[in-house]
Backbone as CSV, one residue per row, in Angstrom:
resi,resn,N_x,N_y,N_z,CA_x,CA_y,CA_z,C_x,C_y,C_z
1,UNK,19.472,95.942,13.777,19.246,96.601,15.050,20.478,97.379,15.515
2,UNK,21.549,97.127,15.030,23.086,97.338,15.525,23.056,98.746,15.392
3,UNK,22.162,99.353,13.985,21.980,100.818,13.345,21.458,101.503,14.502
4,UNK,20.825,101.238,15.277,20.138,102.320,16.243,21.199,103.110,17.352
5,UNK,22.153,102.120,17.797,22.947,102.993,18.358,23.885,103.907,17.659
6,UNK,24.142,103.568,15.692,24.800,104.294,15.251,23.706,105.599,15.164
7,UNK,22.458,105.554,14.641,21.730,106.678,14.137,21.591,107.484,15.527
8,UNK,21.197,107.175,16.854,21.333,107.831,17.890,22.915,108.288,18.383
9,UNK,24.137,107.628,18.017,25.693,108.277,18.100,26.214,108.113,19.429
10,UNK,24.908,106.939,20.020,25.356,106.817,21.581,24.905,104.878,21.817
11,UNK,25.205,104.415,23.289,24.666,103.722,23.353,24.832,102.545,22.621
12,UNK,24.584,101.186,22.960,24.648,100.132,22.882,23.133,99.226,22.385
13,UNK,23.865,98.235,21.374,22.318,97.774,21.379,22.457,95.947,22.105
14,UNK,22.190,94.962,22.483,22.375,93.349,23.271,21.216,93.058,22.037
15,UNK,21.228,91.675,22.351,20.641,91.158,21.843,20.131,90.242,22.828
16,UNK,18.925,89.645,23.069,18.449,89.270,23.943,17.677,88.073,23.373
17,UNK,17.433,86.502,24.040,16.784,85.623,23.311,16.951,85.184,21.789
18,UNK,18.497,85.036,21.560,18.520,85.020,19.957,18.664,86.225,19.239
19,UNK,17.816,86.238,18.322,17.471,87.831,17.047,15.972,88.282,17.096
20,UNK,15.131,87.822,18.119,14.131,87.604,18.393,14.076,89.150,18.912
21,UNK,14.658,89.413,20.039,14.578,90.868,21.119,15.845,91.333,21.168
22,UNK,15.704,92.734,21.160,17.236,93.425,21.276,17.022,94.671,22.527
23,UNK,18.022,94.663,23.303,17.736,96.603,23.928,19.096,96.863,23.811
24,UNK,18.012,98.458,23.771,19.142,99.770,23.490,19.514,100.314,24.814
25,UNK,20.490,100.445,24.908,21.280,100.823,26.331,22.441,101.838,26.334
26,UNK,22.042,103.094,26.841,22.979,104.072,26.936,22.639,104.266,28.985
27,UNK,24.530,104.452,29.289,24.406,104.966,31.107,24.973,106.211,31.178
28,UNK,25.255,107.231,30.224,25.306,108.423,30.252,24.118,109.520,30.722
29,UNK,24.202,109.782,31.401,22.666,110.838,31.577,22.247,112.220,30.815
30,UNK,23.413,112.456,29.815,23.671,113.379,29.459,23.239,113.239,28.032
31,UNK,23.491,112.011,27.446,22.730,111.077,25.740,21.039,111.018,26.407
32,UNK,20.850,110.322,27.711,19.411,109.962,27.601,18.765,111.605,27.609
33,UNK,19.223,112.495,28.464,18.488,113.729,28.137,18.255,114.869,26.769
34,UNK,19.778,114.504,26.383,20.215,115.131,24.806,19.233,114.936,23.430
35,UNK,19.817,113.108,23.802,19.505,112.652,22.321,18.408,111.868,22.637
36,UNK,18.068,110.690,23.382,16.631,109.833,23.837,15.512,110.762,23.769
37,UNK,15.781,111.704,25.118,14.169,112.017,25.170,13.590,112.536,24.415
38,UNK,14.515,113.630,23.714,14.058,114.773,22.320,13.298,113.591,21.124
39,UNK,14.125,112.244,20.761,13.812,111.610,19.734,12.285,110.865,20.136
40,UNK,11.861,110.539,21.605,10.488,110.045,21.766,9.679,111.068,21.877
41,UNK,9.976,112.351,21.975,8.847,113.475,21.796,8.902,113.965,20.429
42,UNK,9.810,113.922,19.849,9.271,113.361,18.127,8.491,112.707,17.574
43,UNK,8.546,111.483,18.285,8.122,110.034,17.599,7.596,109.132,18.998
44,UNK,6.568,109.882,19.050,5.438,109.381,20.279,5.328,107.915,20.201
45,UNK,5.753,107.191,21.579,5.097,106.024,21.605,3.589,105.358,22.125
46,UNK,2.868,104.741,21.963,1.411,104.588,21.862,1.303,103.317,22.913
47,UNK,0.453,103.511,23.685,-0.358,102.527,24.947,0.391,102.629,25.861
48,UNK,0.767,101.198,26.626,1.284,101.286,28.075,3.121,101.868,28.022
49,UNK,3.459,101.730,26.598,4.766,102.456,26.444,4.701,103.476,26.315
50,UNK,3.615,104.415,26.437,3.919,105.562,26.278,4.147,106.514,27.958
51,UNK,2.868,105.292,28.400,2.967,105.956,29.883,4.358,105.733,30.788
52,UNK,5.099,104.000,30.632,6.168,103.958,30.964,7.160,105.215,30.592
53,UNK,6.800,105.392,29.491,7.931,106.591,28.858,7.441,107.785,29.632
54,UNK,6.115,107.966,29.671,5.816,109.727,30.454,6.456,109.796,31.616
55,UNK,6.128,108.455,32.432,7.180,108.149,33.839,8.635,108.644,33.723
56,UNK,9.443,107.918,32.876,10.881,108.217,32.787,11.259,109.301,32.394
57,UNK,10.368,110.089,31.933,10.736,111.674,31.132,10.708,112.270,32.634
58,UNK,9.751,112.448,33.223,9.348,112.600,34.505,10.899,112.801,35.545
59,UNK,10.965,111.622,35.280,12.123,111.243,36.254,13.203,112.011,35.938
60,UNK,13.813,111.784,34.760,14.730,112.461,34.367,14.789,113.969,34.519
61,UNK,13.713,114.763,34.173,13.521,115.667,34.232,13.981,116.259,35.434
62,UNK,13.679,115.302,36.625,13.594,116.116,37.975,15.044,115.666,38.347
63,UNK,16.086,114.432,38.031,17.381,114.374,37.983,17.911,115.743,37.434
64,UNK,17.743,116.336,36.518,18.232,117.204,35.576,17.981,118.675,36.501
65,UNK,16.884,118.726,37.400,16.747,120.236,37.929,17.275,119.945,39.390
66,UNK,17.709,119.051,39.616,18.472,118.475,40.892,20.121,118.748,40.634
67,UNK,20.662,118.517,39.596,21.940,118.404,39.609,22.198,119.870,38.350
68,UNK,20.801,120.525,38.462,21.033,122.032,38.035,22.350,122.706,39.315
C-alpha cells in the first residue's frame, strides 16, 4: 500500500486497524486537484464511491474558481 503515495509522488498512506485498512492522505490542494482528481476521472469509481467522489470533485472545483 506504501506504493500509492510513491506512484501518485504525493501524499501519505496510515494504516488503519492492523494491514486490514489503509488511507491515502494528501493536505495540499494543489496534489488533490493536479494529481487525485485527474487519476479518478481516469479510473472511475463505481456505486456509492463514486457519488461520494462526484461530491468532492464538486467541491474542489468550486475551491479552485474561488481562489482563481
Amino acid at each position: 500500500m506504501d506504493r500509492i503515495a510513491d506512484y501518485f509522488g504525493c501524499g501519505k498512506v496510515e494504516k488503519v486497524r492492523g494491514d486490514m485498512c489503509c488511507n491515502f492522505s494528501t493536505a495540499k490542494f494543489i496534489e488533490i486537484y493536479e494529481i487525485v482528481i485527474p487519476f479518478f476521472e481516469k479510473y472511475k469509481l463505481k456505486g456509492s464511491k463514486a457519488l461520494n467522489y462526484s461530491l468532492f470533485k464538486e467541491a474542489v472545483i468550486l475551491v479552485k474558481k474561488k481562489n482563481i
